[in-house]
N, CA, C and O atoms as a Tripos MOL2 file, in Angstrom:
@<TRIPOS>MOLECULE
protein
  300   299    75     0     0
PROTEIN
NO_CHARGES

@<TRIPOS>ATOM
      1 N           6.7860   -9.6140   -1.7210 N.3       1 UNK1
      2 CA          7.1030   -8.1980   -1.6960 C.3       1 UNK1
      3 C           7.7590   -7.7750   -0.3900 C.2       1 UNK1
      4 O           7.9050   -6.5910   -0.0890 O.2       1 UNK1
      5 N           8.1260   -8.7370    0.3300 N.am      2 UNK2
      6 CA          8.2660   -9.0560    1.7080 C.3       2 UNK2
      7 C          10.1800   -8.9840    1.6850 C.2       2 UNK2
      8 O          10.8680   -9.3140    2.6520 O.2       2 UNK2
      9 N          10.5980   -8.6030    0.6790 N.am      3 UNK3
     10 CA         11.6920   -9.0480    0.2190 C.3       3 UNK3
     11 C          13.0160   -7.2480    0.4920 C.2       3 UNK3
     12 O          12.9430   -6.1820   -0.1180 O.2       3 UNK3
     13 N          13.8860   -7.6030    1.4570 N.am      4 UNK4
     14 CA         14.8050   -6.4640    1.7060 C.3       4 UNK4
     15 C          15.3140   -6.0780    0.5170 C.2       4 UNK4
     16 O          16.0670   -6.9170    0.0220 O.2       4 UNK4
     17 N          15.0920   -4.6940   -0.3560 N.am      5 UNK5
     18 CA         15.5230   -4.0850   -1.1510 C.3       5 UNK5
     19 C          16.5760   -2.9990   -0.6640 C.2       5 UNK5
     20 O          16.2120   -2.2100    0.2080 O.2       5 UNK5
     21 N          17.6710   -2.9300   -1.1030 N.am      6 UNK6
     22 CA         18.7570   -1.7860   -0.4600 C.3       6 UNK6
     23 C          19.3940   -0.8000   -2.0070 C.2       6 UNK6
     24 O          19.6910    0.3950   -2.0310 O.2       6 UNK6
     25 N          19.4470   -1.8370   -3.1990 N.am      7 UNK7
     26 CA         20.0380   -0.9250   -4.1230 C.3       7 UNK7
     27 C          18.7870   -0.8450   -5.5800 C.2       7 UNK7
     28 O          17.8420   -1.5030   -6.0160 O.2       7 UNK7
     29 N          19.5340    0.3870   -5.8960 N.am      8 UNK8
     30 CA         18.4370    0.0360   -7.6630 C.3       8 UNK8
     31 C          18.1920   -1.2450   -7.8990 C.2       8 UNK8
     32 O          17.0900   -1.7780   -7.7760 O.2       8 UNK8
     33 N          19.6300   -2.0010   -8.3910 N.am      9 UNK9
     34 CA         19.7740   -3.4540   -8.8200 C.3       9 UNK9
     35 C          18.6000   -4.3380   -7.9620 C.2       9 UNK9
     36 O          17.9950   -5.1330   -8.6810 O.2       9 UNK9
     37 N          18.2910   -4.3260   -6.8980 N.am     10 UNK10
     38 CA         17.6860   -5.5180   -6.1490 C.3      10 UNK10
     39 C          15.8490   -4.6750   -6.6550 C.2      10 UNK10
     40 O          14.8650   -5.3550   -6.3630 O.2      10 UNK10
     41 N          15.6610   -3.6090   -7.1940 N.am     11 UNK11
     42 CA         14.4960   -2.7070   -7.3690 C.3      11 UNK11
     43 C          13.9620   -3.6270   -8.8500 C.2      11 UNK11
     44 O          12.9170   -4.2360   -9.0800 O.2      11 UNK11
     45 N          15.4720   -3.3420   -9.8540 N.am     12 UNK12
     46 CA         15.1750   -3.9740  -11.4240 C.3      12 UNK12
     47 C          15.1230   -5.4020  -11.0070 C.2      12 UNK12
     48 O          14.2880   -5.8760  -11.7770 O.2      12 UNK12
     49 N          15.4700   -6.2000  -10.3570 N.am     13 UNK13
     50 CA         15.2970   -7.2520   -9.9060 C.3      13 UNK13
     51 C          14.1010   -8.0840   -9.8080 C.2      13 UNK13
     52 O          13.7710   -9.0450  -10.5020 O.2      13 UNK13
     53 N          13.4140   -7.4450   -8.6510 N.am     14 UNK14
     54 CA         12.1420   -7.7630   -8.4350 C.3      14 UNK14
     55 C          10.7650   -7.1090   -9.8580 C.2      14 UNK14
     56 O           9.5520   -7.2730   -9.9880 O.2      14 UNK14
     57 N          11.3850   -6.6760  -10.3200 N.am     15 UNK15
     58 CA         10.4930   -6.0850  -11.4760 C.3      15 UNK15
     59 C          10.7790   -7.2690  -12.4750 C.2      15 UNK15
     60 O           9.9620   -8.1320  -12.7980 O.2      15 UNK15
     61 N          12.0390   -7.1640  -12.8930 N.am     16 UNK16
     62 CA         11.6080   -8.7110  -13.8120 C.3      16 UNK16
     63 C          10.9020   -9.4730  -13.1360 C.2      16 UNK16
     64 O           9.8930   -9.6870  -13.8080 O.2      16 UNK16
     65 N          10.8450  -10.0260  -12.1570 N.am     17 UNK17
     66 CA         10.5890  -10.8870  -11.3480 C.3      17 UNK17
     67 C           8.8160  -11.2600  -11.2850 C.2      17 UNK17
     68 O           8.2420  -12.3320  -11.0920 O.2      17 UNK17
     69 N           8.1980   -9.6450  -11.5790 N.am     18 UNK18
     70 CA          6.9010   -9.6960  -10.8150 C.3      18 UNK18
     71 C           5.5760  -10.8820  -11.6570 C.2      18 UNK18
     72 O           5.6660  -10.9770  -12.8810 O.2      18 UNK18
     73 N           4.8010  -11.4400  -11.1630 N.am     19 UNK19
     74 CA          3.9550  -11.7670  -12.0090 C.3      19 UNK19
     75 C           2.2520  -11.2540  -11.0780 C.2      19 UNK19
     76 O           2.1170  -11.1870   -9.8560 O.2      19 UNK19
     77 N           1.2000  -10.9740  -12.1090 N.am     20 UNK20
     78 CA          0.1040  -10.3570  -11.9720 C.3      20 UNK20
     79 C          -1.0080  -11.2740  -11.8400 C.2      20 UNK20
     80 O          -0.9210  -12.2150  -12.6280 O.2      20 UNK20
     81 N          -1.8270  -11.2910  -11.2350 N.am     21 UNK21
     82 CA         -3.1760  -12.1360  -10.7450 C.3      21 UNK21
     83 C          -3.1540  -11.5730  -12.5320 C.2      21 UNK21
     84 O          -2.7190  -10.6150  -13.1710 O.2      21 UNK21
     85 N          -4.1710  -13.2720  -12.8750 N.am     22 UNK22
     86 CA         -4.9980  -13.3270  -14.0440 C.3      22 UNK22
     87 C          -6.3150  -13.2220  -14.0360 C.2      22 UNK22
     88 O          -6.8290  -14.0050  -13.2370 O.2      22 UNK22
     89 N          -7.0270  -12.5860  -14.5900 N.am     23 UNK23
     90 CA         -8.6190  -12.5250  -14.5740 C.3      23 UNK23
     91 C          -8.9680  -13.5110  -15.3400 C.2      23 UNK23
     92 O          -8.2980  -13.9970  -16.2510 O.2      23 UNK23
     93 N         -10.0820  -13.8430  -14.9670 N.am     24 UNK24
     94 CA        -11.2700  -15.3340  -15.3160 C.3      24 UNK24
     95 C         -10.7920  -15.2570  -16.7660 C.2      24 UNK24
     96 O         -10.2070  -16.1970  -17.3050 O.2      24 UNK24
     97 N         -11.1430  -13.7680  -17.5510 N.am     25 UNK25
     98 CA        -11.4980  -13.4390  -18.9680 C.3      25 UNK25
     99 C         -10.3640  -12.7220  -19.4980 C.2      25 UNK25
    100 O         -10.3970  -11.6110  -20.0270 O.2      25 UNK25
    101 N          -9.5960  -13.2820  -19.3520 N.am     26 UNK26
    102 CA         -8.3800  -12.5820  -19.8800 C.3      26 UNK26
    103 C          -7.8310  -11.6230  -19.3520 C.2      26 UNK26
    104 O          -8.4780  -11.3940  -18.3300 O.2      26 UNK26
    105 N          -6.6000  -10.5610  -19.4840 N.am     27 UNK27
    106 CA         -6.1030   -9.7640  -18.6350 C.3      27 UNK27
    107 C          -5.2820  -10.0610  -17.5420 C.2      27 UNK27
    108 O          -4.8630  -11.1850  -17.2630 O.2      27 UNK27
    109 N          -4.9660   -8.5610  -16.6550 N.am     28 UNK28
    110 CA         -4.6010   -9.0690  -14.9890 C.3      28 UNK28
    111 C          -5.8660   -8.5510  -14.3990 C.2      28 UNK28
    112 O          -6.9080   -8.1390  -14.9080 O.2      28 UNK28
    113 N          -5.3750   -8.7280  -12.9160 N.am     29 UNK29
    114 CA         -6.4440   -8.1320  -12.3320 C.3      29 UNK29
    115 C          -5.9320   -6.6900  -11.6320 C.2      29 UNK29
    116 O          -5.1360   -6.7090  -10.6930 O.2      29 UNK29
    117 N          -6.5300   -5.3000  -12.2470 N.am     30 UNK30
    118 CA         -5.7270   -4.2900  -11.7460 C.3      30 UNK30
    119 C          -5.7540   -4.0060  -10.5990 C.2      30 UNK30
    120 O          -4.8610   -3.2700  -10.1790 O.2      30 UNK30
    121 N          -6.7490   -4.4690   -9.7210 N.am     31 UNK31
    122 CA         -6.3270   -4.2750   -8.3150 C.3      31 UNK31
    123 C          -4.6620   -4.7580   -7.8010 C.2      31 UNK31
    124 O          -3.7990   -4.1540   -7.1640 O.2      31 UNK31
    125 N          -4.7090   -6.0660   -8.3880 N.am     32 UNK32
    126 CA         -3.2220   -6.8880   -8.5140 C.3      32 UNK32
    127 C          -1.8390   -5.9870   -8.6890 C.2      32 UNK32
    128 O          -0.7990   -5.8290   -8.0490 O.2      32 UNK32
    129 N          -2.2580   -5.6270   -9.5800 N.am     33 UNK33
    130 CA         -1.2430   -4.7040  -10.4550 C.3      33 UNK33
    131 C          -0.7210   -3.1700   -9.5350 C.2      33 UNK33
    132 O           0.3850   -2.7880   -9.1530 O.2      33 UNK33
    133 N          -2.2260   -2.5270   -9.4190 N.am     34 UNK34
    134 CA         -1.9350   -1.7950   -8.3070 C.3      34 UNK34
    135 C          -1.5690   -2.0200   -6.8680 C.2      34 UNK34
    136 O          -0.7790   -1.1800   -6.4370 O.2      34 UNK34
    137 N          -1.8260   -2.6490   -6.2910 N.am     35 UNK35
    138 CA         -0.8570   -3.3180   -5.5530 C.3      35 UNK35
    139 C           0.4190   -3.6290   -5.3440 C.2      35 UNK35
    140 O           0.9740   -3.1730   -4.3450 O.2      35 UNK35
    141 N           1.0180   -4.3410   -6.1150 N.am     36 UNK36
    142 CA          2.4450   -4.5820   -6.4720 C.3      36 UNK36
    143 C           2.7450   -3.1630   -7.0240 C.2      36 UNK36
    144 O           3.8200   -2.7890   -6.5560 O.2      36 UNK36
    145 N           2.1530   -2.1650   -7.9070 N.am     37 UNK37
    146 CA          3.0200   -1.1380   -7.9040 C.3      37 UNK37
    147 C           2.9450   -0.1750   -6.9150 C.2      37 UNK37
    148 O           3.7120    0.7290   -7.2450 O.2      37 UNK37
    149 N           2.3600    0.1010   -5.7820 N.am     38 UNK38
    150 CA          2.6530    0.8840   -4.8070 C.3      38 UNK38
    151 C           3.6440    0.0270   -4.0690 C.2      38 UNK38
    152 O           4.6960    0.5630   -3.7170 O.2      38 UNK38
    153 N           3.4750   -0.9950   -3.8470 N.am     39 UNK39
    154 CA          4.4900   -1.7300   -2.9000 C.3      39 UNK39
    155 C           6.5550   -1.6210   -3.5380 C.2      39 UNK39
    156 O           7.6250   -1.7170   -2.9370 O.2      39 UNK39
    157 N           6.2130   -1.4140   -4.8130 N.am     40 UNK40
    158 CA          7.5380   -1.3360   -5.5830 C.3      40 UNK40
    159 C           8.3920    0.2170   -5.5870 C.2      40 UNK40
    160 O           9.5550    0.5630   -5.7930 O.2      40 UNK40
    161 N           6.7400    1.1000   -5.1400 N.am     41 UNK41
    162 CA          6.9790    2.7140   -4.8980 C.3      41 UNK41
    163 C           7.5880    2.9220   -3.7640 C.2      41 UNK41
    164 O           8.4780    3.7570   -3.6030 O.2      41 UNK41
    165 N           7.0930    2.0930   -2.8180 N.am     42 UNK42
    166 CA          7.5320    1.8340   -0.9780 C.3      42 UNK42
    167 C           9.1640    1.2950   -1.0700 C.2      42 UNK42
    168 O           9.9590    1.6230   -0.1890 O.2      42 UNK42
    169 N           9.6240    0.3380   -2.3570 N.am     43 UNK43
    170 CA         10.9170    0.2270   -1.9650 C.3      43 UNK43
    171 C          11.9020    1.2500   -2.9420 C.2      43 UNK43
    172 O          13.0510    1.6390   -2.7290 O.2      43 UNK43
    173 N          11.2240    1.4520   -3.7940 N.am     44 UNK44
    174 CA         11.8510    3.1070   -4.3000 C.3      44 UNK44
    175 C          12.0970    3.8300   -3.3620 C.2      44 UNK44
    176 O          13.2670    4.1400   -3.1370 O.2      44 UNK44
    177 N          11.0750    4.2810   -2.5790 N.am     45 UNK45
    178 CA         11.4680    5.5080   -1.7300 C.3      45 UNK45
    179 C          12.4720    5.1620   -0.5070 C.2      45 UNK45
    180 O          13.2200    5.9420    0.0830 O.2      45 UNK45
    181 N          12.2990    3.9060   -0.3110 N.am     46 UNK46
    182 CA         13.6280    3.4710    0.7410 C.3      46 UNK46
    183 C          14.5500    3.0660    0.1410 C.2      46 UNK46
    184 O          15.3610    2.6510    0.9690 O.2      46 UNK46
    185 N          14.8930    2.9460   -0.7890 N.am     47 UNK47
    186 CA         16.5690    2.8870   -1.7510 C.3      47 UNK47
    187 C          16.5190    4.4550   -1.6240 C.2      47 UNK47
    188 O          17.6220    4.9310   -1.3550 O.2      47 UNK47
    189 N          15.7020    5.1910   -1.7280 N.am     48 UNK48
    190 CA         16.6970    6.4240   -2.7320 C.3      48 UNK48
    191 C          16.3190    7.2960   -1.1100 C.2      48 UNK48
    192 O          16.4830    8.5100   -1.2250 O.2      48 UNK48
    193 N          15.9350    6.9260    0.0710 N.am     49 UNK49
    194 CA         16.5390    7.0600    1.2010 C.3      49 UNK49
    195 C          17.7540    7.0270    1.8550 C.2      49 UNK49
    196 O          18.4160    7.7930    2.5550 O.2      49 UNK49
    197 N          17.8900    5.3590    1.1980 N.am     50 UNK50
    198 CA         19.3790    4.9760    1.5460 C.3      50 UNK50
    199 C          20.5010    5.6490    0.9110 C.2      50 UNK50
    200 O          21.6750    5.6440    1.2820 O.2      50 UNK50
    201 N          20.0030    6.2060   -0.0600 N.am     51 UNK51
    202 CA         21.0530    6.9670   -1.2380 C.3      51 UNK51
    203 C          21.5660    7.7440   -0.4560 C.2      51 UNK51
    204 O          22.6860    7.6650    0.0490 O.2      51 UNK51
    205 N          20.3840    8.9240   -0.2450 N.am     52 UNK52
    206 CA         20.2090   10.1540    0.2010 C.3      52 UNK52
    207 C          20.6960   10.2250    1.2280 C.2      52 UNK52
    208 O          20.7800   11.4250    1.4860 O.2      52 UNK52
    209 N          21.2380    9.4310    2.3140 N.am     53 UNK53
    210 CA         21.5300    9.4430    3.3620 C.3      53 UNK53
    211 C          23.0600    9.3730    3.1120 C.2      53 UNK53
    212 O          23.6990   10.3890    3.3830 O.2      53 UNK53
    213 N          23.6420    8.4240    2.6850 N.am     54 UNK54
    214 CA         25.1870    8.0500    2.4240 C.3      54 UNK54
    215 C          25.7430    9.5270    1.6780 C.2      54 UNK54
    216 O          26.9200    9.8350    1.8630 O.2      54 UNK54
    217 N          24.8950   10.3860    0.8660 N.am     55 UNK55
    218 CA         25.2670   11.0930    0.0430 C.3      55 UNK55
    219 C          25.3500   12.3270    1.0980 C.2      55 UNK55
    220 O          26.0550   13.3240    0.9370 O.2      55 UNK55
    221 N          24.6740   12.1260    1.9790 N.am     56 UNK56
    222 CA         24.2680   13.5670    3.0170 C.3      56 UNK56
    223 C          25.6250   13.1540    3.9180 C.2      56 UNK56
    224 O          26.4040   14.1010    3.8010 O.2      56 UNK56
    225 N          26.2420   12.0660    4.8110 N.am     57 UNK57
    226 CA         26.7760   11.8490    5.3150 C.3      57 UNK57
    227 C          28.7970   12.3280    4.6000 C.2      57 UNK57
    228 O          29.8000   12.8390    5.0970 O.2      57 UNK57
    229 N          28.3140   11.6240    2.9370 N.am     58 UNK58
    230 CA         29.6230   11.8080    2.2340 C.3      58 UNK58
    231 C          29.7400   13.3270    2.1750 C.2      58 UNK58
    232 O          30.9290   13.6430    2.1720 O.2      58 UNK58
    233 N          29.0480   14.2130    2.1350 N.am     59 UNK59
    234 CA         29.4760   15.5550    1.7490 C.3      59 UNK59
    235 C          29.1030   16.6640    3.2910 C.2      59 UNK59
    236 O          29.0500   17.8920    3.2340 O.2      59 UNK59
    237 N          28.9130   15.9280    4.4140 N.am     60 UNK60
    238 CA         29.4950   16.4270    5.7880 C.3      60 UNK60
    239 C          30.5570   16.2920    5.9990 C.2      60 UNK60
    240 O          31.2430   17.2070    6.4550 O.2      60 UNK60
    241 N          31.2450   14.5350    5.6000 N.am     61 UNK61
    242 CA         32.5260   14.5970    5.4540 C.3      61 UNK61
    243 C          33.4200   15.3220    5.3770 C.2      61 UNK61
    244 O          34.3720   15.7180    6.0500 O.2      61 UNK61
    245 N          32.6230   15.5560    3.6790 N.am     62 UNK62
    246 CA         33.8190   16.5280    2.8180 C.3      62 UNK62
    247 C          33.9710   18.0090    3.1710 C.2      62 UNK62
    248 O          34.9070   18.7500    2.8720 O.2      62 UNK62
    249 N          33.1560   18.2180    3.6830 N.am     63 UNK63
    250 CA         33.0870   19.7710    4.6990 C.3      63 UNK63
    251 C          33.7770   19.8960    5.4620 C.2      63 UNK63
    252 O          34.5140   20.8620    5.6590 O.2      63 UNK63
    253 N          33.6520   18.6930    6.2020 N.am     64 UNK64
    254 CA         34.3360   18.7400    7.8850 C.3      64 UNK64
    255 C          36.0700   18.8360    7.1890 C.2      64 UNK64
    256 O          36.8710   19.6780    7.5960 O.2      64 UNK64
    257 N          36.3700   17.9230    6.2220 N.am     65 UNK65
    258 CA         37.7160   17.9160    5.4160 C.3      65 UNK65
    259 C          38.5100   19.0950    5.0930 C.2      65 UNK65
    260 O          39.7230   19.3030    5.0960 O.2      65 UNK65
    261 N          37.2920   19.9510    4.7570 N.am     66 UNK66
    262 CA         37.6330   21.1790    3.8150 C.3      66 UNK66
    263 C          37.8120   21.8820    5.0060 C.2      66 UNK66
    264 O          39.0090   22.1360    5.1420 O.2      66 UNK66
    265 N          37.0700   22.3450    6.0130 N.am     67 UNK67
    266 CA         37.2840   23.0590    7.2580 C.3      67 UNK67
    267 C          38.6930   23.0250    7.9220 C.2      67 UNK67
    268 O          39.4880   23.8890    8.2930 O.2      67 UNK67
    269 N          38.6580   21.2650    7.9110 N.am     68 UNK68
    270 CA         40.5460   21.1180    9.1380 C.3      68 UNK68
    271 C          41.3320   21.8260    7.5810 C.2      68 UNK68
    272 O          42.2680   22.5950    7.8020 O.2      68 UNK68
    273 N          41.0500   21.6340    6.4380 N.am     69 UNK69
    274 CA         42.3640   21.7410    5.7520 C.3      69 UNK69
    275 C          42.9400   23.4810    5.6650 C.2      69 UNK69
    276 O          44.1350   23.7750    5.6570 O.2      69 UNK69
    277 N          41.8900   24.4220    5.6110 N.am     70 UNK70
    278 CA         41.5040   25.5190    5.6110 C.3      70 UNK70
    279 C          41.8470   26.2430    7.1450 C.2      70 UNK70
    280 O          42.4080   27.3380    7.1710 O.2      70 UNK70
    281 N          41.5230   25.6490    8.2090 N.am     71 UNK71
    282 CA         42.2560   25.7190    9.6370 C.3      71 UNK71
    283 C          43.9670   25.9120    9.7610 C.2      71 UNK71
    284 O          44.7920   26.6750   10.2630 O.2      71 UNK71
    285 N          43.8680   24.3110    8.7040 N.am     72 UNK72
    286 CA         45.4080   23.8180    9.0640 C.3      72 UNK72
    287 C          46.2020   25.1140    8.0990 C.2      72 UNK72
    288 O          47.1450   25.6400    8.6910 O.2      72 UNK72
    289 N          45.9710   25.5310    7.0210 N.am     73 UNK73
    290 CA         46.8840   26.5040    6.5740 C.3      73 UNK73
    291 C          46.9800   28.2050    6.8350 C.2      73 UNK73
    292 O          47.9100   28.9960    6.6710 O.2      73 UNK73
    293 N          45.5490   28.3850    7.3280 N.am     74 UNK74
    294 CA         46.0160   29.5950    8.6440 C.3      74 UNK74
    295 C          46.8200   29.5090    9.5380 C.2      74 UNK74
    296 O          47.3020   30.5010   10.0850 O.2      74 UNK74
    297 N          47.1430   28.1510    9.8840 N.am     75 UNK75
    298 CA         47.9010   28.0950   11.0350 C.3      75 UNK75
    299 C          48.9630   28.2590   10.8620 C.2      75 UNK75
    300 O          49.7530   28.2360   11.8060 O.2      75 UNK75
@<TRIPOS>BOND
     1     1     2 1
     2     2     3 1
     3     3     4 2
     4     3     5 am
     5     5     6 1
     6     6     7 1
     7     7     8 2
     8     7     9 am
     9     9    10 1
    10    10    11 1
    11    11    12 2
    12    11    13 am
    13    13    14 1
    14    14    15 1
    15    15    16 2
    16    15    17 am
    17    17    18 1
    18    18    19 1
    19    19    20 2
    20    19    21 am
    21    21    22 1
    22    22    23 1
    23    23    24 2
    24    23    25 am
    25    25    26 1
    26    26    27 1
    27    27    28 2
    28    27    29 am
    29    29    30 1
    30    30    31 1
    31    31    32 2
    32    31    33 am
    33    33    34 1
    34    34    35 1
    35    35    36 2
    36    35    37 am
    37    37    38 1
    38    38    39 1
    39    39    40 2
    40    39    41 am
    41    41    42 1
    42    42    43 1
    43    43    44 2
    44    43    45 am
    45    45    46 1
    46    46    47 1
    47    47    48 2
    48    47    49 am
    49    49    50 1
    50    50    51 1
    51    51    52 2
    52    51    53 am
    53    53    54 1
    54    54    55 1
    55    55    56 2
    56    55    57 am
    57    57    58 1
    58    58    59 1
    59    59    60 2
    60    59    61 am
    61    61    62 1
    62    62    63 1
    63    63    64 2
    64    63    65 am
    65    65    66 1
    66    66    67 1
    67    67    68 2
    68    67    69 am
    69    69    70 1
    70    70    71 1
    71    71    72 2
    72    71    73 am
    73    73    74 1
    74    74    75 1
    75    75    76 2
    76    75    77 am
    77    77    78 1
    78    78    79 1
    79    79    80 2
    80    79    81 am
    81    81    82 1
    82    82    83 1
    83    83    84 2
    84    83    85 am
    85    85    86 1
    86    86    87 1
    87    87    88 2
    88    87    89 am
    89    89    90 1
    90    90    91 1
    91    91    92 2
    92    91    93 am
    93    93    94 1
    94    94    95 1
    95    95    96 2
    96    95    97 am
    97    97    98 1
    98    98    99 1
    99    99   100 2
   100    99   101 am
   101   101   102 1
   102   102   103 1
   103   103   104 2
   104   103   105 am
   105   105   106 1
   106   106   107 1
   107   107   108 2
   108   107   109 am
   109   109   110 1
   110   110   111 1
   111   111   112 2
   112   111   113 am
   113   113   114 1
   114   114   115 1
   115   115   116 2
   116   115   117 am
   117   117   118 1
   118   118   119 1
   119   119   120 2
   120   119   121 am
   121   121   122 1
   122   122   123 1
   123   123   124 2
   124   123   125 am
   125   125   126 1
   126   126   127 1
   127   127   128 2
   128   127   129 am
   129   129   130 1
   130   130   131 1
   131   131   132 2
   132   131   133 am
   133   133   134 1
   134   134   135 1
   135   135   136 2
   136   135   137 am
   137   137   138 1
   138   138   139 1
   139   139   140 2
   140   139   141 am
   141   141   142 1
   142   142   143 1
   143   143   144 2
   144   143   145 am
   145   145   146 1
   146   146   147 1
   147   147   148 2
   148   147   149 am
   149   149   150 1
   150   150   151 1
   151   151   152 2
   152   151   153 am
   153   153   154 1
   154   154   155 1
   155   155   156 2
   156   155   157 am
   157   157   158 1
   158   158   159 1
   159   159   160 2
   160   159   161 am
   161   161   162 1
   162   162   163 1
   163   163   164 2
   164   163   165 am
   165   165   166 1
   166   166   167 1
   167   167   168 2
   168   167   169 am
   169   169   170 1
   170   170   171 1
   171   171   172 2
   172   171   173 am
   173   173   174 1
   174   174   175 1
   175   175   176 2
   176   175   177 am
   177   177   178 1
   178   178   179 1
   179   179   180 2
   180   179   181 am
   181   181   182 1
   182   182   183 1
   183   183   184 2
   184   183   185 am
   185   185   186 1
   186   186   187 1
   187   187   188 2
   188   187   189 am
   189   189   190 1
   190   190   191 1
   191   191   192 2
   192   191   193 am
   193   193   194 1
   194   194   195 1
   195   195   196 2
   196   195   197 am
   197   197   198 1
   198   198   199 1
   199   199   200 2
   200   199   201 am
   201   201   202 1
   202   202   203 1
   203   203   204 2
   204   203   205 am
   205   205   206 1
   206   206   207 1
   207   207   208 2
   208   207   209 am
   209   209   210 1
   210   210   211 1
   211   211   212 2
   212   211   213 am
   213   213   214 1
   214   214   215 1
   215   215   216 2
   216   215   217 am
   217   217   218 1
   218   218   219 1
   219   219   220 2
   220   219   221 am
   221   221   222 1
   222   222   223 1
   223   223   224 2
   224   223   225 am
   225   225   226 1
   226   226   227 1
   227   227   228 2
   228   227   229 am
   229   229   230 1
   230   230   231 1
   231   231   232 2
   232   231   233 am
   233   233   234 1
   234   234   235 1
   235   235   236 2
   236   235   237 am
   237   237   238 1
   238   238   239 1
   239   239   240 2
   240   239   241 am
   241   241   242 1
   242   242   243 1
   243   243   244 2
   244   243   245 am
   245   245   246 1
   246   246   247 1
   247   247   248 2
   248   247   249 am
   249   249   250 1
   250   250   251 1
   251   251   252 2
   252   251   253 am
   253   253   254 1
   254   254   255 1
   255   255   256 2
   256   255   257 am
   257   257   258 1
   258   258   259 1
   259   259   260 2
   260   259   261 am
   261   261   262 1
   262   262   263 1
   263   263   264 2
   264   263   265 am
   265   265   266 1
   266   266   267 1
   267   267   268 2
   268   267   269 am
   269   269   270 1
   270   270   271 1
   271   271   272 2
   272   271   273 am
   273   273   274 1
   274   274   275 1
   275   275   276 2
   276   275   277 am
   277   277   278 1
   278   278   279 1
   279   279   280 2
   280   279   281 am
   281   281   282 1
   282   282   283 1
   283   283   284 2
   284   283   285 am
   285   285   286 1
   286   286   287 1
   287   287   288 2
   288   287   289 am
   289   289   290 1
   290   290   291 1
   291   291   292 2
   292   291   293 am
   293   293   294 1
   294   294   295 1
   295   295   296 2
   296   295   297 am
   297   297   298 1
   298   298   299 1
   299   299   300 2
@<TRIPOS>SUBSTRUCTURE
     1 UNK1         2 RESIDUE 1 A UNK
     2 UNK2         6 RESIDUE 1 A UNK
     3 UNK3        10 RESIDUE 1 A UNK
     4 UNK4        14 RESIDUE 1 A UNK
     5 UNK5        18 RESIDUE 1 A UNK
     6 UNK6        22 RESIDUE 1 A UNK
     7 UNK7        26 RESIDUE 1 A UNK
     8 UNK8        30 RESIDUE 1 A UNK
     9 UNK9        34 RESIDUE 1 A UNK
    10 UNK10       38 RESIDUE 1 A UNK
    11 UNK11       42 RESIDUE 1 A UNK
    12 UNK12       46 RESIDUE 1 A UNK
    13 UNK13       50 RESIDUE 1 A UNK
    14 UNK14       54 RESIDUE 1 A UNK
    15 UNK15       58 RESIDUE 1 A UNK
    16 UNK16       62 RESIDUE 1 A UNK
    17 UNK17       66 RESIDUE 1 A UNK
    18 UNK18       70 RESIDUE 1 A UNK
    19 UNK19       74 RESIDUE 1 A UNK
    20 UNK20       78 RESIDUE 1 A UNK
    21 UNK21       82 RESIDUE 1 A UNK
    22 UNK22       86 RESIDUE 1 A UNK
    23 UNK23       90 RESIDUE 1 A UNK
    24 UNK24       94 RESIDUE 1 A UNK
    25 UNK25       98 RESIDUE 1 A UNK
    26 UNK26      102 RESIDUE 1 A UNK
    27 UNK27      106 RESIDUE 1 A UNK
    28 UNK28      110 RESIDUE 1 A UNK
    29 UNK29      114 RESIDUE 1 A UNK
    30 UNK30      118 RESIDUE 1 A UNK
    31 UNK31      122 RESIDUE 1 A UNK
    32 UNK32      126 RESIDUE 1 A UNK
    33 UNK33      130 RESIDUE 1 A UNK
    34 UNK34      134 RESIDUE 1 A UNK
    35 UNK35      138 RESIDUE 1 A UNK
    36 UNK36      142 RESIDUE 1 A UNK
    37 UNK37      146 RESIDUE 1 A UNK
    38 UNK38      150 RESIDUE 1 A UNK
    39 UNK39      154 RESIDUE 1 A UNK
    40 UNK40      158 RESIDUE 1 A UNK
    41 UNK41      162 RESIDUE 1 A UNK
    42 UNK42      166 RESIDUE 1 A UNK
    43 UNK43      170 RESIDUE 1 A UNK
    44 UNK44      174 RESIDUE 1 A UNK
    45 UNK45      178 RESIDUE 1 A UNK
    46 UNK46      182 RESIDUE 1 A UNK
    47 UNK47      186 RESIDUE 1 A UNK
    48 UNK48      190 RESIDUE 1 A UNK
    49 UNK49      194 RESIDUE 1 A UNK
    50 UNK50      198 RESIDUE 1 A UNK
    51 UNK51      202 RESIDUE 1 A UNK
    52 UNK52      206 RESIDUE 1 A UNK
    53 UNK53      210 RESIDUE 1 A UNK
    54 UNK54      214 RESIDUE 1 A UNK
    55 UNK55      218 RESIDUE 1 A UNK
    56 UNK56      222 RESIDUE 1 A UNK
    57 UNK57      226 RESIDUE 1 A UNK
    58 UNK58      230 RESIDUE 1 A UNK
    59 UNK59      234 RESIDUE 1 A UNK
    60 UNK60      238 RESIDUE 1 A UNK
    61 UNK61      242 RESIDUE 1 A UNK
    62 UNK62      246 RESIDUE 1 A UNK
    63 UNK63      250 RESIDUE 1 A UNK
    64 UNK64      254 RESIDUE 1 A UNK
    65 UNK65      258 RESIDUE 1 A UNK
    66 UNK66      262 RESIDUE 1 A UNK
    67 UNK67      266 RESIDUE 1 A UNK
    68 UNK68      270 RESIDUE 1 A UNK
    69 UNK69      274 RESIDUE 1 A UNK
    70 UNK70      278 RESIDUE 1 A UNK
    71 UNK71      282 RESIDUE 1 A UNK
    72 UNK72      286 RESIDUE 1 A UNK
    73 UNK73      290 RESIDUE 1 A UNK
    74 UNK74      294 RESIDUE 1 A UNK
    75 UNK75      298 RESIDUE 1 A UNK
């Protein structure tokens, strides 16, 4: 779980991927289970960090864009 996640794709990835402690008597073991799914919540929230960030950065951009262009034809 130790594993750098950056996009969705590498998120669905490790989800096929996962396998669950087996109990003596059949089953998993849900401690197991819970486990691996908070840890899968931890790289959710840092993908859709990484999102959130590129998306915050792309539309300062597009501001800063809209500003010179809006400058430039007062001028």
């Amino acid at each position: 779980m130790t594993e750098d996640v950056r996009t969705l794709a590498d998120i669905a990835a490790r989800i096929d991927g996962l396998k669950f402690k087996k109990k003596w008597f059949g089953g998993v073991d849900e401690r197991d289970v819970w486990k691996q799914l908070e840890a899968l919540n931890r790289q959710y929230e840092q993908v859709f960090e990484i999102q959130r960030s590129g998306y915050e950065a792309l539309l300062k951009e597009r501001e800063a864009l809209i500003r010179k262009l809006k400058q430039a034809k007062k001028a």
